[in-house]
C-alpha positions in Angstrom: 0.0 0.0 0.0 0.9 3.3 -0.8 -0.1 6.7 0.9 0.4 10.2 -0.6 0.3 13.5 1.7 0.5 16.8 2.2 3.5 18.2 4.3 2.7 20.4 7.7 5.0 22.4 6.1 3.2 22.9 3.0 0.1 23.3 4.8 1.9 25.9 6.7 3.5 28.0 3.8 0.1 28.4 2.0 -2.0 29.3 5.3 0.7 32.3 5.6 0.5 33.0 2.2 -3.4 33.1 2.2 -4.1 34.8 5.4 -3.4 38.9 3.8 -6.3 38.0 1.9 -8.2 35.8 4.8 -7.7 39.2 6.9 -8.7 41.7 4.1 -12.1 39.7 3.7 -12.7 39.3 7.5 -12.4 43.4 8.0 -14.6 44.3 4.8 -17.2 42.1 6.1 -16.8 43.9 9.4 -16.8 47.3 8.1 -19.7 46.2 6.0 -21.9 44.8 9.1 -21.2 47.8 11.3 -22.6 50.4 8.0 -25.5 48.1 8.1 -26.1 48.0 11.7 -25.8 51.8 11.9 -28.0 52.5 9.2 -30.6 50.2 10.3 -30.6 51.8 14.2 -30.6 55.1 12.8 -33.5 54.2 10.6 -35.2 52.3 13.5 -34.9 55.6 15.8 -36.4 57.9 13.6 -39.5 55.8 12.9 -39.9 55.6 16.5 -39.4 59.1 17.0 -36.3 58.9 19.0 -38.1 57.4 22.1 -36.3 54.9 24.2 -38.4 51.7 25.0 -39.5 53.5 28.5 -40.6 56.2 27.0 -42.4 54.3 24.3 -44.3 51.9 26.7 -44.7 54.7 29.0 -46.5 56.2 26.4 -48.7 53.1 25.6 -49.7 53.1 29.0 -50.8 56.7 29.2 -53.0 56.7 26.1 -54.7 53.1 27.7 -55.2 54.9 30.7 -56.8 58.5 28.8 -59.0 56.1 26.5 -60.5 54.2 28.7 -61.2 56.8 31.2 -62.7 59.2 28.6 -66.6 59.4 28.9 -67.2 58.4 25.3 -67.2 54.7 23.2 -64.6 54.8 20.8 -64.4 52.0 18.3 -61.3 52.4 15.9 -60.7 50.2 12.8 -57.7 49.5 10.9 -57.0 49.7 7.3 -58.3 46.1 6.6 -61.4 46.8 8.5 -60.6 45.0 12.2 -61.6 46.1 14.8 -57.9 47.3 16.5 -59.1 49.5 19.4 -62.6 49.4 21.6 -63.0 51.6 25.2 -64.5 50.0 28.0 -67.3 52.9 27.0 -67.9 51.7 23.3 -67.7 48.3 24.7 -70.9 48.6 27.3 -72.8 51.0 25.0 -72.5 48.3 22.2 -72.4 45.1 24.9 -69.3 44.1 22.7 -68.0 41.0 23.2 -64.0 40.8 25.0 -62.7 39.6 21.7 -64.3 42.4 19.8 -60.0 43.8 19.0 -58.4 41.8 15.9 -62.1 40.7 14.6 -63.8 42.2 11.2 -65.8 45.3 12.1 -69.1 44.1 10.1 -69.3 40.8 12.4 -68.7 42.9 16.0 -70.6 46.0 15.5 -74.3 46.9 14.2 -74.2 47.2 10.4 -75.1 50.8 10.7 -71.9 51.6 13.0 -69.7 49.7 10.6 -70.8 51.1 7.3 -70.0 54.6 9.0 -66.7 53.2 10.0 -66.2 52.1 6.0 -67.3 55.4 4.7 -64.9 58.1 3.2 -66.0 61.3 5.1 -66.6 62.5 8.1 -70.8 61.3 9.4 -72.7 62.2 12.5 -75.5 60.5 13.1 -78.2 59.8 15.9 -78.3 55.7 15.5 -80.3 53.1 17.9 -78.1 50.4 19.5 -80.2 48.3 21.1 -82.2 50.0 23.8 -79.6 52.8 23.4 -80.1 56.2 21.7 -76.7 57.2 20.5 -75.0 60.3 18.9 -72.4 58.4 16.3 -69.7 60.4 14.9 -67.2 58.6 12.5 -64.1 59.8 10.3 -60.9 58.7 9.0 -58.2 57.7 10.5 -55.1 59.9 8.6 -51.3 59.1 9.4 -48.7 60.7 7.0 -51.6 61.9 4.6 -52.8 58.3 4.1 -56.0 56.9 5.8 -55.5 54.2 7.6 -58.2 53.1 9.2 -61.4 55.1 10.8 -62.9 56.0 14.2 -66.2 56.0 15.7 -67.0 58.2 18.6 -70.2 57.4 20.7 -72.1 59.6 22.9 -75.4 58.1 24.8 -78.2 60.4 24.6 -80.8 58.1 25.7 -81.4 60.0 28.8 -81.6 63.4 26.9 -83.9 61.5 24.2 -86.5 60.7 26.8 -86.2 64.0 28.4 -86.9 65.2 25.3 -89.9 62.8 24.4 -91.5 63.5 28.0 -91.4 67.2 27.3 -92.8 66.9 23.8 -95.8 64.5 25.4 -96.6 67.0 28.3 
């Protein structure tokens, strides 16, 4: 039997002769990850306003607190037509269900509410939600000059309705 090799040596003199070029390669794709890196971060912090995540979940938190703690039902879709935001207002003037966020607008709300959702202007309208009598107001939603997604305000007037209809009888 015969075996052929490579001498250490050999092995040695080309690994030596190689690594300039091993090196150069090992740097540019350094140099190239780091441009990367640093374009994508600067790119990241100016879409998100050059917050730091405190700030930013800070924020979330203070814009949960104001809408559910603001008198009126709001009911916002996105640009598909899900439902992505409800108060705890819209959700007991509409006796939405918990899972009402994520779901198609036309199978949560009243088919009057969401076709003023789906409209292109701004509507106000006195609508009837069950035993409810309620001042609708909907509109776009407008980020950047593009609409994405509309808004429903809801007021309950039943009280003032009655009011009304007991005056009007006496």
């Amino acid at each position: 039997t015969a075996s052929v090799g490579i001498l250490e040596s050999e092995l040695q003199a080309e690994l030596q002769e190689d690594m300039p070029e091993l090196i150069a390669w090992l740097i540019a794709a350094a140099v190239l990850g780091f441009a990367g890196a640093s374009w994508l971060s600067r790119l990241v912090w100016k879409r998100i306003y050059r917050l730091e995540p405190e700030e930013i979940a800070q924020l979330l938190k203070t814009r949960d607190a104001m809408l559910h703690a603001i008198g009126e039902g709001i009911v916002a879709i996105d640009e598909r037509g899900n439902v992505a935001l409800v108060n705890d207002e819209a959700r007991r003037l509409l006796e939405l269900p918990a899972d009402a966020e994520g779901r198609p607008a036309k199978e949560v709300l009243p088919a009057n509410l969401a076709a003023m959702l789906h409209s292109a202007g701004e509507t106000d309208e006195t609508v009837l939600a069950g035993e409810r009598v309620l001042l609708a107001r909907a509109g776009g939603a407008v980020v950047d000059g593009r609409r994405t997604g509309g808004v429903l305000i809801l007021r309950d007037r039943t009280e003032l309705h009655q009011l009304l209809q007991d005056l009007d009888g006496a």
